[in-house]
N, C-alpha and C positions, 0 to 999 in steps of 0.2 A: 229514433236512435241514430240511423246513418245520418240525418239532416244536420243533427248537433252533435255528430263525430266531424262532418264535414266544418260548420264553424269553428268549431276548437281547435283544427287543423289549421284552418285558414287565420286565425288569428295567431297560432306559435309562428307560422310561418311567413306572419307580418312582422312579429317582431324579430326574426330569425334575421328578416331583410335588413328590418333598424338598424341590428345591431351590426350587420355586417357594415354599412353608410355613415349612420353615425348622424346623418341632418341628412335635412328634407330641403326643397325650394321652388316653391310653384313659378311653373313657367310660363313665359310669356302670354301664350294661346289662352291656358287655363286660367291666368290674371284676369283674362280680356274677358270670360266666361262670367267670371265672379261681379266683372261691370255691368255688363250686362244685366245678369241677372239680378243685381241690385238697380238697375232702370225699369225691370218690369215690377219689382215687389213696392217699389214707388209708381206706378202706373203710365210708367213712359216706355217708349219704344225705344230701345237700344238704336245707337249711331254704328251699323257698319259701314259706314263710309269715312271714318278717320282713317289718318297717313297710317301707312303701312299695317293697317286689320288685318289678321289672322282667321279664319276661315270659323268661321261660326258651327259650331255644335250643336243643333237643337236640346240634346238632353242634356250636355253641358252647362248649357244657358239656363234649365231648366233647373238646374242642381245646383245651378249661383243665386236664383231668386231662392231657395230654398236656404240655402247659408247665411244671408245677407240678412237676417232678422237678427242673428248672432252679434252682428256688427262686422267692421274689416276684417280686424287684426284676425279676431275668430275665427270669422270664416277660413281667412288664409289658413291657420292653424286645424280648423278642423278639414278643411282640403286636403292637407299634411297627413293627415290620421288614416282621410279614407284611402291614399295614395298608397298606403305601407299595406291596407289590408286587400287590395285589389290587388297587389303585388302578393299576397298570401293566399289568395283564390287561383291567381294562376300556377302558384306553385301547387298546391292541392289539387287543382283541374287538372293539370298534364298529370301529374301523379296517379289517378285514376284514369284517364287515359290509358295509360303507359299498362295500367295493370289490367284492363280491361283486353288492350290490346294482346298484351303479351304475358305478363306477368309482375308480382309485386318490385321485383328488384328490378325490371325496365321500369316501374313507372317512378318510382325511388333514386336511379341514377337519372331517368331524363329532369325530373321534378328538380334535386341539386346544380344539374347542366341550367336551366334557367334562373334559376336562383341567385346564380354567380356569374354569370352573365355581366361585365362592365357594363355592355348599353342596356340589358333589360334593368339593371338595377338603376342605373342614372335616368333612364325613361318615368320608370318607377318612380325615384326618390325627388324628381319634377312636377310629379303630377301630371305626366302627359295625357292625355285620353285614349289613347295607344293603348296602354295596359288595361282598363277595364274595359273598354271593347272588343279586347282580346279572352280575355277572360269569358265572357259572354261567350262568341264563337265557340272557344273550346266547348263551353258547359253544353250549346248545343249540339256540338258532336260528340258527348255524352251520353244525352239523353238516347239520340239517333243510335248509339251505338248497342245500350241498355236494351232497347226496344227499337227494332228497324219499323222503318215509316212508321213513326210516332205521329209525325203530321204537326198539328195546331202548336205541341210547348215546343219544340224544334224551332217553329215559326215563329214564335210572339221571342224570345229568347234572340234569332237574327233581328227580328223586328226592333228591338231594345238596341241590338247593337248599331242599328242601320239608322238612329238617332245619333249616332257618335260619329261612324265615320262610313260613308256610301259604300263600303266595298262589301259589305253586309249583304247589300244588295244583291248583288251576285251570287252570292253560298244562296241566297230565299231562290232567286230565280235557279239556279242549279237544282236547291232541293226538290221544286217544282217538278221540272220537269223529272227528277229521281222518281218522286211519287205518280207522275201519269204513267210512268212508264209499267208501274206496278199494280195499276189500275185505280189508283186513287186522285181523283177529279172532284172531290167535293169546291164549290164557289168561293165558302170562306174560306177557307185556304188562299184562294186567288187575293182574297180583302187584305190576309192577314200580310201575305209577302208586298202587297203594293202601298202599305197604311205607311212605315215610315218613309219612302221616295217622296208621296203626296202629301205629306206632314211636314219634311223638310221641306218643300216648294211653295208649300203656302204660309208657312212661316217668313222664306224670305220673299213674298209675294207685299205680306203686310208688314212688313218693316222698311224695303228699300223700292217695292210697287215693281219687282223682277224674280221670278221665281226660280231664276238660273243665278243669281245675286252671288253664290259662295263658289259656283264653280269658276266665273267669270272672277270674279274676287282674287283669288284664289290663283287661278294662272299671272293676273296682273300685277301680282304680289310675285310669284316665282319670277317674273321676265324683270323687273325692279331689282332684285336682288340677286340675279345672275344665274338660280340655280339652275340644274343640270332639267331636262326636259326631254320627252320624245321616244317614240320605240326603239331609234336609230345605238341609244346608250344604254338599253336596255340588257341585252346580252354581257355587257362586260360590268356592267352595274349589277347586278343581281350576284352573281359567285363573288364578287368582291365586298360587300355588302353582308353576304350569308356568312362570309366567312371573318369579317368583322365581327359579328354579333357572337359566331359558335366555336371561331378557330379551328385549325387540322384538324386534331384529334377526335373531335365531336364530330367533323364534317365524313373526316375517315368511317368513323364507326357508325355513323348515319349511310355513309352510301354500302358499306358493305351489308348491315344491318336492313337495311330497307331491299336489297337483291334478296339476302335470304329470307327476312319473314315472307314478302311475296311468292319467291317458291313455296315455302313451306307450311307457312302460314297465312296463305292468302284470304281467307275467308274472315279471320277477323281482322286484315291490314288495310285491307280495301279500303274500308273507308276514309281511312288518315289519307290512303296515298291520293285518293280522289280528290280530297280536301286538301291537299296541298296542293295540286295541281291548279285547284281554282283561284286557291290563293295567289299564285303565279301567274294567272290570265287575269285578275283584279289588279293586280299592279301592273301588267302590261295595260290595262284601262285606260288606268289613271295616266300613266306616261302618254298613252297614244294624246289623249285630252287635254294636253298642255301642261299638267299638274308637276310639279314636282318629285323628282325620283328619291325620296329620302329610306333610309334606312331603318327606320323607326317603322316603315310602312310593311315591312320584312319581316317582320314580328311572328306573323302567323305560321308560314313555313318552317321560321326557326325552329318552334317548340315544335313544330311535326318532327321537324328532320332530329330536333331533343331526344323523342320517344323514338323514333328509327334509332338511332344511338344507344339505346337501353336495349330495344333488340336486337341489336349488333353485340351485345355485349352479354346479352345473359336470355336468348330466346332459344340457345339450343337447348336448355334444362326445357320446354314444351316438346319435344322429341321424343319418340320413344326410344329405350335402353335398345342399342342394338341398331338402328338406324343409322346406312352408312355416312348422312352428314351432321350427326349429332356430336359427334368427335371434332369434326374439322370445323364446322361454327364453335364449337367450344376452344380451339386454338385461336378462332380469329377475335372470340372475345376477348380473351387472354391478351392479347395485344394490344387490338383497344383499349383495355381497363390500364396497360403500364404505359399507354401512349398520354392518358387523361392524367395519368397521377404524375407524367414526367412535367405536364404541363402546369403542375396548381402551383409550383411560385412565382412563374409567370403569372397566372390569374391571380395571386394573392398581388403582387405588385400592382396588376391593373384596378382590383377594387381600390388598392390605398392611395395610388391616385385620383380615382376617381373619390375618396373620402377628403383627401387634401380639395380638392378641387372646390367641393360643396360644402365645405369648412372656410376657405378662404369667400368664397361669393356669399357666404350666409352671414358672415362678419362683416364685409361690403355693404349688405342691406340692411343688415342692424343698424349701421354709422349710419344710413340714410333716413331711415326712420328716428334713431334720437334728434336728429336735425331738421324734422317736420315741423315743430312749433316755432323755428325759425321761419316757415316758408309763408308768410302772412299775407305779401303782396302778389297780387297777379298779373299778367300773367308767371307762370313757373317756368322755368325756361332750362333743359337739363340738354348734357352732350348727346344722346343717342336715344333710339324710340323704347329701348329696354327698362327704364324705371317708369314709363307713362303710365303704364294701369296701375303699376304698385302706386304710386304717388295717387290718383285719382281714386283709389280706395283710401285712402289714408287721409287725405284731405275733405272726401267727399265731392267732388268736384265733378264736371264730365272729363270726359281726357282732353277735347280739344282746348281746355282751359293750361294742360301744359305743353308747353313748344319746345319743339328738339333746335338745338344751336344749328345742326348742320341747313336747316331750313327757313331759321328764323333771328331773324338779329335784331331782341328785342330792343326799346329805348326807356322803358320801366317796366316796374315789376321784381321779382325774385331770380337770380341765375344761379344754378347749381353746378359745379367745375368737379371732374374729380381731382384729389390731392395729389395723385402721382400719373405719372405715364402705365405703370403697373396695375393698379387697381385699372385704368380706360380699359387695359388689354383685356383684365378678367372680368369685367361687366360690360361686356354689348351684349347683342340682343343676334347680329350676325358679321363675320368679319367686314364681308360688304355693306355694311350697314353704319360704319363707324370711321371718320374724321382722323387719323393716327395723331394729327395736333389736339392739343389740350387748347382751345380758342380763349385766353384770358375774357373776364367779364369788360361790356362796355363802358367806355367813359360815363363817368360819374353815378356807377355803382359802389358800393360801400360794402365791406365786409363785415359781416354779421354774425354767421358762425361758423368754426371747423371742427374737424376733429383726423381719425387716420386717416381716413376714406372720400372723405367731402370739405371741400369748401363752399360757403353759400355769402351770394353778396345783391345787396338789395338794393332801389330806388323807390321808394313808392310815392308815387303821385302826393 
């Protein structure tokens, strides 16, 4: 009965997100996922050594050979699908969380706080990996929470996760030592928290013959593209970051709410606050390690600091009647709750940009794909590295078969131009990453088709 309360939940609340978006559009990372995984379900080892790769996902990789029987387009489209419902798992995850922690209408307000989220929805409606690795974590600190040292489904649950993105890592080894300290020391336990590090390592052991391949990857992709790096930006990066993804009012009723459930409700808060904290020493990790400070990495604290916000807002009703601070946390939810509502047309402006946004790049990529059966000769040659994997699923192709103009200036073959200055802007892949001139096609290419979006002009041998 709860299992299939839980899916029914989790799919209103995927389409809850649809409808708030309006379109989907898998991103770059997860395109690259979908090649991949269409190299192994034909029996070849993925190339992560093409220009500018994106940091390989093992269970990613593992979930594009799985789609790829579907065909491209499919797959892209069923990407799309599981995107919206992993975006409905976390809204149901925190949701129980929230209620577990505190109460139904904390897990109810923080569950809506992530839902409506500009970046959790645009993370979401990308298909980043972000969100179902998040989703995982939380379900683990469900389980742990249901039933303290749970142990093994706690484990295999980060283990799942710790195929997506290494910071997983850290909650297994944190839980670890949570449970020695409680006197639980069973071996498999040890198996289970080290299976995904040594699964990711020998994966890229057998594909690039280095088993450090995605972290090394991975930095030398951030220092190329200029991004921010290092502990040194850590501190001013992190509160600016959180407060992107959550804004004041959330952030308000998170710091007040998290002071008082801790007083007062300490015994079932602890574990969120733990788990947040770890989450904040994993990304100080990843900074120390060259990686990239991105915001999308921020994810997990969010949705703690979410449900701290629901307890800020409605955890004095666990009080009892007569308790001198059940009154004065009931003011300061009261505050809260008019500081969030002053804020939803601001949030209602931010989704509708963020719906224009992925309306205009989804009509961008449509022009691009009605203009594939133009693209006949090889090599393909486009402005910037952001259509490579779409175009190499759509063609069938590997990707080093299309070349970006800012690296290559072919002499035949197929060149892809966009139509305007406008469309260049809203289709790269990163601003540093993108030429501001539109490069005309080389002498004695010929034009062959346009439309709004694309022009395409060919020589073929």
């Amino acid at each position: 009965m709860r299992r299939g309360k839980a899916i029914g939940w989790t799919l209103v609340l995927g389409l809850v997100a649809w409808a708030l978006v309006g379109h989907g559009l898998v991103n770059y990372d997860t395109l690259y996922a979908l090649v991949w995984g269409r190299d192994l379900a034909d029996g070849r080892l993925p190339d992560y050594d093409v220009s500018l790769a994106p940091t390989p996902h093992p269970l990613a990789t593992l979930a594009g050979a799985v789609l790829s029987v579907l065909g491209a387009q499919a797959a892209i489209d069923a990407t799309l699908v599981l995107a919206f419902v992993f975006l409905g798992a976390l809204g149901w995850v925190t949701y129980r969380l929230g209620e577990e922690w505190v109460n139904r209408a904390a897990g109810a307000l923080a569950a809506a706080i992530v839902l409506t989220r500009r970046p959790v929805l645009d993370f979401g409606a990308r298909a980043y990996v972000d969100v179902p690795y998040l989703a995982l974590v939380l379900g683990a600190l469900l389980v742990e929470t249901r039933r303290r040292r749970a142990g093994a489904p706690v484990l295999c649950l980060l283990g799942v996760a710790g195929l997506i993105r290494p910071e997983a890592w850290l909650f297994s080894a944190a839980y670890l030592a949570w449970l020695w300290v409680g006197g639980v020391r069973e071996p498999r336990l040890w198996a289970l928290a080290a299976a995904a590090p040594l699964l990711w390592a020998l994966g890229d052991l057998i594909v690039t013959g280095d088993p450090l391949h995605s972290l090394t990857g991975t930095r030398d992709t951030a220092q190329r593209l200029q991004r921010i790096t290092g502990l040194d930006d850590v501190p001013g990066t992190v509160p600016r970051r959180l407060g992107e993804i959550l804004r004041e009012p959330v952030l308000f009723g998170a710091a007040g709410g998290g002071l008082l459930a801790l007083a007062f409700l300490r015994a079932r808060v602890a574990l969120g606050a733990a788990a947040g904290f770890v989450a904040i020493v994993a990304f100080c990790v990843l900074a120390a390690a060259g990686l990239p400070i991105l915001g999308r990495y921020l994810l997990a604290p969010a949705a703690i600091l979410a449900v701290f916000c629901g307890a800020g807002a409605f955890g004095w009703a666990e009080l009892p009647r007569g308790h001198p601070w059940r009154q004065r946390w009931a003011w300061f939810g009261a505050v809260t709750l008019v500081g969030l509502a002053a804020f939803v047309p601001a949030q209602i402006g931010r989704i509708d940009g963020l719906r224009d946004a992925l309306r205009i790049q989804d009509a961008i990529q449509d022009d691009l794909h009605a203009l594939t059966p133009r693209l006949q000769c090889t090599p393909v040659t486009v402005p910037n590295h952001r259509p490579v994997p779409l175009l190499a699923l759509w063609l069938d192709v590997d990707p080093d078969r299309i070349a970006v103009a800012q690296e290559h200036r072919p002499r035949s073959g197929t060149y892809v131009v966009p139509s305007s200055a406008r469309v260049a802007r809203r289709y790269i892949l990163d601003p540093r990453d993108v030429d501001p001139r539109i490069s005309p096609p080389p002498a004695g290419f010929a034009p062959v088709g346009a439309n709004a979006s694309w022009r395409v002009f060919a020589r073929c041998p």
